[in-house]
C-alpha positions in Angstrom: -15.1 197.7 -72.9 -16.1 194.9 -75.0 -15.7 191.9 -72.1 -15.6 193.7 -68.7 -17.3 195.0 -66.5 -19.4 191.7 -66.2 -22.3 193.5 -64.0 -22.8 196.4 -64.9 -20.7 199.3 -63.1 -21.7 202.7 -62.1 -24.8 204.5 -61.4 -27.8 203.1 -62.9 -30.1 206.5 -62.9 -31.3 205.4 -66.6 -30.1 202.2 -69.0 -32.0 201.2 -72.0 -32.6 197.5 -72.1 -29.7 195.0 -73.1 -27.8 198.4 -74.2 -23.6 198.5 -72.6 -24.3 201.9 -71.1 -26.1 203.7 -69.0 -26.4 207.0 -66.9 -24.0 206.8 -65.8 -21.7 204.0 -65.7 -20.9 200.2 -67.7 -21.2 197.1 -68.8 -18.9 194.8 -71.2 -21.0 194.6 -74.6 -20.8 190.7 -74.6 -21.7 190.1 -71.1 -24.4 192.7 -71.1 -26.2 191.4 -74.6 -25.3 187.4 -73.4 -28.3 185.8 -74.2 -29.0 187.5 -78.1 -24.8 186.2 -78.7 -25.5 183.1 -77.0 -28.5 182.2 -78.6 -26.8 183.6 -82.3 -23.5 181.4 -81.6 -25.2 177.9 -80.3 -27.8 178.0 -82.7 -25.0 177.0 -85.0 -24.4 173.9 -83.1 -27.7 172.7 -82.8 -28.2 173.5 -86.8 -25.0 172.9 -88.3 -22.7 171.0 -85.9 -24.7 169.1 -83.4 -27.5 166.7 -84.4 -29.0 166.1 -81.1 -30.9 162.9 -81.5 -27.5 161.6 -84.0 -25.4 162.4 -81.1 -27.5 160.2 -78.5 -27.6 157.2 -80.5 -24.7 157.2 -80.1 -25.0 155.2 -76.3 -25.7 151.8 -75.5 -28.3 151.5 -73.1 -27.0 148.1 -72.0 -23.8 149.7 -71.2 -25.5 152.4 -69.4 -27.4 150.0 -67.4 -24.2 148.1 -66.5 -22.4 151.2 -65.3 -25.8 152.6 -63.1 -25.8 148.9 -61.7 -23.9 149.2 -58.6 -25.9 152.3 -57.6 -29.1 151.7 -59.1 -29.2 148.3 -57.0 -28.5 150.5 -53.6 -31.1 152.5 -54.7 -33.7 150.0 -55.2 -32.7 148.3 -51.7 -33.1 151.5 -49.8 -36.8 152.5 -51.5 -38.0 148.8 -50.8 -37.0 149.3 -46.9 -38.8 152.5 -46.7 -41.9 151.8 -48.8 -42.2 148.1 -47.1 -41.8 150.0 -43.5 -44.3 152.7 -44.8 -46.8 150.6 -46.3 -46.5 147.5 -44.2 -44.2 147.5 -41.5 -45.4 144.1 -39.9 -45.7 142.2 -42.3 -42.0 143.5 -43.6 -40.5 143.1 -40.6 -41.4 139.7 -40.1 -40.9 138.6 -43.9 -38.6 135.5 -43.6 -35.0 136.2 -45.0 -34.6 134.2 -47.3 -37.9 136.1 -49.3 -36.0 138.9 -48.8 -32.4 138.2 -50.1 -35.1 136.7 -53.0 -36.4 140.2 -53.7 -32.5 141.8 -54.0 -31.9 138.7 -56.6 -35.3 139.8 -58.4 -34.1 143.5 -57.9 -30.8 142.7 -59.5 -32.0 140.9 -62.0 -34.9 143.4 -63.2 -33.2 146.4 -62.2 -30.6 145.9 -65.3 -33.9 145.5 -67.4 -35.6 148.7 -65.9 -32.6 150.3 -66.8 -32.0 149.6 -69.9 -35.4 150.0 -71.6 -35.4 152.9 -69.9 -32.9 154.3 -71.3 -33.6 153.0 -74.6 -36.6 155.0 -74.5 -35.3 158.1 -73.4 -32.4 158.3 -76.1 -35.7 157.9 -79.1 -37.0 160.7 -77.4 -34.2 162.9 -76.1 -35.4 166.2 -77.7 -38.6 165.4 -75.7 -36.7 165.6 -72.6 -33.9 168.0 -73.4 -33.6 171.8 -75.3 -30.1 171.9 -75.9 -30.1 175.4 -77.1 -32.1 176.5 -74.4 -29.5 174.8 -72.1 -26.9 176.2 -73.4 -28.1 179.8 -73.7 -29.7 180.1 -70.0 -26.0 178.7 -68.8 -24.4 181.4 -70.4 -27.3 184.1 -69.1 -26.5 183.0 -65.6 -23.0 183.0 -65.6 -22.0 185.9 -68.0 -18.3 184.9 -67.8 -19.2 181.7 -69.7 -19.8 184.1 -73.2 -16.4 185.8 -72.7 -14.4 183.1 -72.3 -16.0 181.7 -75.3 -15.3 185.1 -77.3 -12.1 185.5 -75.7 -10.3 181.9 -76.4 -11.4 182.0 -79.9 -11.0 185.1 -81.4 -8.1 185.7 -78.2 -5.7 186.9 -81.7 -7.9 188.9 -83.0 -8.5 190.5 -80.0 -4.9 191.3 -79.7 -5.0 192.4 -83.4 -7.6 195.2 -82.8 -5.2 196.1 -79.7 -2.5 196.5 -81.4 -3.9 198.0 -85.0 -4.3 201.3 -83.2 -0.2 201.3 -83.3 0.1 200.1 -87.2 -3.0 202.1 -89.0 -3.1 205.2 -86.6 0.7 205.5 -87.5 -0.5 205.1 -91.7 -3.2 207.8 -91.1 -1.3 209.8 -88.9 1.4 209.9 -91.7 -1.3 211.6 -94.1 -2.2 213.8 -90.9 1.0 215.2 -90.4 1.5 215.9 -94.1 -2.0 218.3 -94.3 -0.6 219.4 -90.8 2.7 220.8 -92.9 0.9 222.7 -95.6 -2.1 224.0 -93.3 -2.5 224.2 -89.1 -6.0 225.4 -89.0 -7.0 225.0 -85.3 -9.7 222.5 -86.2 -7.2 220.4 -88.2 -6.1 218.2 -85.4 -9.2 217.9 -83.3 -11.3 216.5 -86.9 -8.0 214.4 -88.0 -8.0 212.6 -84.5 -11.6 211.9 -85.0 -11.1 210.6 -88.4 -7.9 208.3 -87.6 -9.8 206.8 -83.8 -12.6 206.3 -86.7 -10.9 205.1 -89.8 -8.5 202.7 -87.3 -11.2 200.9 -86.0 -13.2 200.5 -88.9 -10.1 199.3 -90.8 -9.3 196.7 -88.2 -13.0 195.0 -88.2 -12.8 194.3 -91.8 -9.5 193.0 -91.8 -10.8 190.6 -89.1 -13.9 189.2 -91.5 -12.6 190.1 -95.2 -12.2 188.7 -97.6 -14.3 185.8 -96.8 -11.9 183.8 -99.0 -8.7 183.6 -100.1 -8.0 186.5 -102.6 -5.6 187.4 -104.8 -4.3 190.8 -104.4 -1.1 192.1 -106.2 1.4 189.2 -105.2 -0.4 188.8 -102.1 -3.4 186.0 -101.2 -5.4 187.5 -98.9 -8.6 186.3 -96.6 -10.3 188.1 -93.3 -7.3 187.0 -90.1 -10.2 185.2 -88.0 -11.5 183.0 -91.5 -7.4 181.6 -91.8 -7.5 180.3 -88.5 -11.0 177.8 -88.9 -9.1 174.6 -87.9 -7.6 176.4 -85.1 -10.8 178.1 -83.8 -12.6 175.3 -84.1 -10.5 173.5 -81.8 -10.7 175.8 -79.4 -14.6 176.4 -79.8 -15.2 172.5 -79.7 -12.7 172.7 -76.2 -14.7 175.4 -74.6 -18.6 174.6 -75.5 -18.0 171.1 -74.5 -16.0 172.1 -71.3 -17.4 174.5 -70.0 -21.4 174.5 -71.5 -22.0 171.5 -73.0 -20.8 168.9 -70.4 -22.5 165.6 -69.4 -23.5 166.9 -65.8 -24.7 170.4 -67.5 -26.8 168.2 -69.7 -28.2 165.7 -66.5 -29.5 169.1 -65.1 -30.9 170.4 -67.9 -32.9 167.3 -67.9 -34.1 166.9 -64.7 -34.5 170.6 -64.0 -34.8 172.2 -67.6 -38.2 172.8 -69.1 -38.9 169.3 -70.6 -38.5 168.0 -66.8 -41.8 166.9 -66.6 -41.5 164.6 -70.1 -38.4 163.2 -68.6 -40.5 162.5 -65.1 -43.6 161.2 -66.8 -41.3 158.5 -69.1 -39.1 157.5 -66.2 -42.6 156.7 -64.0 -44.2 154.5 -66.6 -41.0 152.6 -66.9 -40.5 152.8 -63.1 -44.1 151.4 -62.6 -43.4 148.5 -64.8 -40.0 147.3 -62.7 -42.3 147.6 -59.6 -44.8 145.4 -61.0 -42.2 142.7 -62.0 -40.1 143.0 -58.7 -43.1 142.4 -56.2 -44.5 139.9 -58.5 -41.5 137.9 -59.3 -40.5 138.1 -55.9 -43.3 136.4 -54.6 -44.7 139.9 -52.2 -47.7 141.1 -54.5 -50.2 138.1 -53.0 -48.9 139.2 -49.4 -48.6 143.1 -50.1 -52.3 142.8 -52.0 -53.6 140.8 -48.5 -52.5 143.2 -46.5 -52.9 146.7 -48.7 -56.4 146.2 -50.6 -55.7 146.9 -54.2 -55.5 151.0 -53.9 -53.1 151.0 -51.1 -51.0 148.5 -53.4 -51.5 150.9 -56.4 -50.4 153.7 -54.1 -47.4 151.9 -53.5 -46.3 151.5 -56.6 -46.5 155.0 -57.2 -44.7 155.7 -54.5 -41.6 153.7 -55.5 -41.5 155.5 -58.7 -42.2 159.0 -57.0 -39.1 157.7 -54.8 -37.2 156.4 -57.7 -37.6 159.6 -59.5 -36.2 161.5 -56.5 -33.5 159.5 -55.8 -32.0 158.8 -59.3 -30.3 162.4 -59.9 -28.2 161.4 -56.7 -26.3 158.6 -58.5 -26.3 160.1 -61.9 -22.7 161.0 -62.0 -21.8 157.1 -62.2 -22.7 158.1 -65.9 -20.6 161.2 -66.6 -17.2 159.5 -67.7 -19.4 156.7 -70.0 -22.0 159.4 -71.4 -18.5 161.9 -72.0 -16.9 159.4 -73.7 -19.6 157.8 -75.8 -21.4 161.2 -76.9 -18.1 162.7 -77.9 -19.8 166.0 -78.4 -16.2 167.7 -78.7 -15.1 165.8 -81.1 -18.0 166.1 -83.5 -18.5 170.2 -83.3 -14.3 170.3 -84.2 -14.8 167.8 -87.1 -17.9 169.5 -88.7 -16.7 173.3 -87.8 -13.6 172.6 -89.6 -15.9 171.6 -92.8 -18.3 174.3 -92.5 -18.5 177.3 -94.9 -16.9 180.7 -94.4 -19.6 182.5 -94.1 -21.1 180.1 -91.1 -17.7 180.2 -89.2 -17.9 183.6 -89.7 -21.0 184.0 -87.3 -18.8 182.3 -84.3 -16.8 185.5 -83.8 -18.7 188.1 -85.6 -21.9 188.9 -83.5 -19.1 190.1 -80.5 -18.1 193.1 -82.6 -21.2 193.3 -85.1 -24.1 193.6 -82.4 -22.5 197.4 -81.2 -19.5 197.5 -84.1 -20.3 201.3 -84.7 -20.2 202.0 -80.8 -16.6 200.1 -81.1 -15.9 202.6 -84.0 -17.5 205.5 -82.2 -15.3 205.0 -79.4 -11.9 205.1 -81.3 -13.5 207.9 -83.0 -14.1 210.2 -80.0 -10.6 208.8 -78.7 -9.0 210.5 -81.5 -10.8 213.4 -81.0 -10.4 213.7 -77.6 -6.3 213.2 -78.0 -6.6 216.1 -80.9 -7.8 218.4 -78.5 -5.0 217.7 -76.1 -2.8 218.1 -78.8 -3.9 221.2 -79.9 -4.1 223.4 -76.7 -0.7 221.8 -75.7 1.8 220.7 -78.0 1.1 222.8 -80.9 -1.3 225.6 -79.2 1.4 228.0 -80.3 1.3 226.8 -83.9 -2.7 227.3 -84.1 -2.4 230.7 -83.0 -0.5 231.0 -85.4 -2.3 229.9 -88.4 -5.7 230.4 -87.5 
């Protein structure tokens, strides 16, 4: 109930919004409530584990520039052909050769230049160009499954633990049970007890997932909450699946050329792209024939258009950048090292919000489970017994 269905399943005659149920049918409480959890367990990465312009000073720009080269020079090559055979076909078609293999020396030489300021710009602004909470959040709102596997590889034991808790307390309260069930068998006995132990098992398990925050003595015992001895481990597995699966380089690309800061991203990448086509045609020795032929608006159009085209073209050969940008930002690395360090009560939050945001429905439940086994019980096992002693 707490991770599946994903959608919600059933008939949907009435649902209250981002509430599990509905009339009549389900949904898993993480996937239905997504976007609250997401936005509750990545806001601890962008405020306690994840400094977002720390993390993207962390590249070169030079090195980026060197490892877009090979693209970014077909790129170039193929906008020049278009825009020369847009803007002046003639005059480009009958350029002599050796101007031209001029222009792909300028391009290569300036394009590395282009590139690299560029880029230098955009990592002193990247949280004008990126929301990496927002990112992160909307990723998990479209695809659901991405919040339960996070829930599910970290707290996967406790998980288990809550499974299997119904075995070790219901068996301790139904100890206690059986012994008021010896000295009285009122017909409501079993029904109420159920109730209680569904209740009481539940409720039990929860805490012993979260408390004691820290290690306590009790008796000849140090105790601390399961999920809050496990930190190193978790954070592992945290670090593993935000970065994998979230927080990845191409997730990252998108959310800057699609995400709500696009057109900050666009605007900075035009001004620099405006400046490389100034350099090109002039160092290449084309802006007195391009001018002649164009008038000085058509040549001004021009430029534009090669760093509309530029714009277009560059998310095409972005991915020459994932393995440098993946192993230079080293975001998984950096959420494991500070989640290790944080406090218990921050690492807390990682886990908590899947049980906290509906923990009394998860109570409830168990709770009317137990009932609903009591009233088996008693109009079958023991009916004779009740009739007995009522």
């Amino acid at each position: 109930m707490t991770f599946r269905p994903i959608e919600f399943f059933g008939i949907e005659l009435f649902r209250l919004k981002d509430q599990p149920w509905g009339l009549f049918g389900w949904q898993g409480i993480i996937p239905c409530k997504a976007e609250k959890m997401a936005s509750t367990c990545f806001d601890l990465i962008t405020t306690k584990l994840l400094n977002v312009q720390e993390q993207f000073n962390r590249l070169d720009p030079k090195r980026f520039s060197e490892v877009m080269e090979a693209g970014v020079l077909l790129m170039i090559d193929e906008i020049l052909e278009e825009v020369g055979m847009e803007y002046m076909p003639h005059i480009w078609k009958d350029l002599p050769q050796d101007v031209k293999d001029e222009v792909v020396v300028v391009a290569d030489l300036t394009s590395s230049n282009f590139l690299t300021a560029f880029m230098a710009d955009m990592v002193s602004h990247i949280e004008d160009v990126i929301d990496i909470k927002e990112m992160t959040v909307s990723a998990c709102v479209r695809e659901r499954r991405l919040m339960v596997k996070v829930f599910k590889e970290c707290g996967d034991k406790e998980f288990n633990f809550i499974r299997h808790s119904g075995f070790y307390f219901g068996f301790l309260f139904g100890c206690i049970q059986m012994t008021i069930w010896f000295f009285y068998t009122g017909s409501w006995i079993l029904p109420i007890a159920g109730f209680l132990v569904g209740w009481c098992t539940n409720w039990l398990a929860l805490k012993v997932i979260f408390r004691p925050l820290y290690p306590t003595k009790f008796l000849c015992w140090t105790v601390q909450g399961i999920f809050l001895k496990r930190q190193k481990e978790v954070s592992e597995a945290f670090a593993r699946v935000a970065c994998v699966e979230v927080l990845h380089v191409k997730a990252v690309w998108e959310a800057i050329f699609t995400g709500p800061l696009h057109k900050n991203f666009f605007a900075m990448l035009r001004a620099h792209a405006i400046v490389f086509t100034e350099e090109l045609v002039g160092a290449g020795g084309l802006k007195p024939f391009a001018v002649a032929a164009l008038g000085a608006d058509k040549y001004a159009e021009m430029k534009e258009s090669i760093a509309h085209k530029i714009g277009e073209k560059l998310p095409s050969i972005i991915d020459q950048s994932y393995q440098y940008m993946t192993d230079a930002l080293d975001m998984e690395y950096t959420i494991n090292d500070r989640m290790t360090k944080i406090s218990a009560e921050e690492f807390e939050g990682v886990l908590h919000p899947a049980f906290q945001e509906d923990e009394i429905i998860l109570i409830a439940v168990g709770g009317f489970l137990g009932l609903f086994v009591g009233i088996i019980q008693l109009f079958t096992v023991f009916a004779d017994n009740t009739n007995a002693g009522c």
